[in-house]
Structures are given as structure tokens and as C-alpha cells.
N, C-alpha and C positions, 0 to 999 in steps of 0.2 A: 504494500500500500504506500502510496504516494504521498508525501506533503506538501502541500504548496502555500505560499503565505502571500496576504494581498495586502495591502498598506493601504488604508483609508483613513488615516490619522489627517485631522485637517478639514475635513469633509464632512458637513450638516445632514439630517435627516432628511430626506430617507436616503440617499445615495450610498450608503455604507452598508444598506439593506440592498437594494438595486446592484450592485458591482460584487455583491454576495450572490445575489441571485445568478449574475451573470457568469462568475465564475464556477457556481456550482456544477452548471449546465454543460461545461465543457470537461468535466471531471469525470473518473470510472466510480462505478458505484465502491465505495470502501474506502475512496480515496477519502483523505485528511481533507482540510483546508482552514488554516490560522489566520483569523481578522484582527489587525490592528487597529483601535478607534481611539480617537480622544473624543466625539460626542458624546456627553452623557444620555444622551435616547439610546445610544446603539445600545446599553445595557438593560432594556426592555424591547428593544424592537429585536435583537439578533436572538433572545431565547424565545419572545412570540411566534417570529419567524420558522423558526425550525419547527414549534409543536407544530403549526399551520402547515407546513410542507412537508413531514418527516424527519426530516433530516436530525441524526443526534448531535446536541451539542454536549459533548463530551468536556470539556473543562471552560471556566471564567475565570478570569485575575486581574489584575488593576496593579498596576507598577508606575507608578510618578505620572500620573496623569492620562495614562495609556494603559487601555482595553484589551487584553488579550480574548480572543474565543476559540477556540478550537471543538469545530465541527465536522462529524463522519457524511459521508453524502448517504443518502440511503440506499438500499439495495434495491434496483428493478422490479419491479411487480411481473409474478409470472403472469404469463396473458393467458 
């Protein structure tokens, strides 16, 4: 499983959600992916986000002013 980390430090609501979204979509199911935010919303919008979509958010942290998330994409639904 892959990680990848996106930097949206700097960046207002919702685009920390939105460039989450965007990046999820081009990820394999399992994959990692670690958001960096200094928005204080992004710490209710990125764990709403995931109940809404699936997706787990597996850790949250806060280090000088900066959001850590690290979210699993979900796995495929069989069809």
C-alpha cells in the first residue's frame, strides 16, 4: 500500500475537502493518503467527509498549527 501526502496547508474551506476528494479518486483502493491542513474546519469537515464517503480515517494530530489526517481509500464494492 501506497502513501501519498497532499499539502493543503494555507487553503480555506472546502478546498482541503475538494483536492481530498480529488486525490482520493486517483488512488488504489488500500492506498494511504496524508492531508496536511492548517484550516481549523478541515478538523470536522475531513472526519464528516470520510463517514459520508467510506473512506477510513485512520489517524488525526495537530503539531504547531498543522493538521495531520491520514486516511485508507476504501475498498471497491463488488458489483
Amino acid at each position: 500500500m501506497a502513501e501519498t501526502v497532499l499539502d493543503v496547508k494555507f487553503m480555506t474551506c472546502p478546498m482541503p475537502v475538494l483536492r481530498t476528494n480529488k486525490v482520493l479518486r486517483g488512488l488504489a483502493p488500500g492506498d494511504r493518503l496524508r492531508v496536511l491542513a492548517t484550516d481549523r474546519a478541515a478538523v470536522t469537515d475531513l472526519p464528516a467527509y470520510c463517514r459520508e464517503t467510506g473512506h477510513d480515517l485512520l489517524a488525526m494530530s495537530e503539531e504547531a498549527g498543522v493538521f495531520s489526517f491520514v486516511i485508507r481509500k476504501k475498498q471497491d464494492q463488488a458489483a
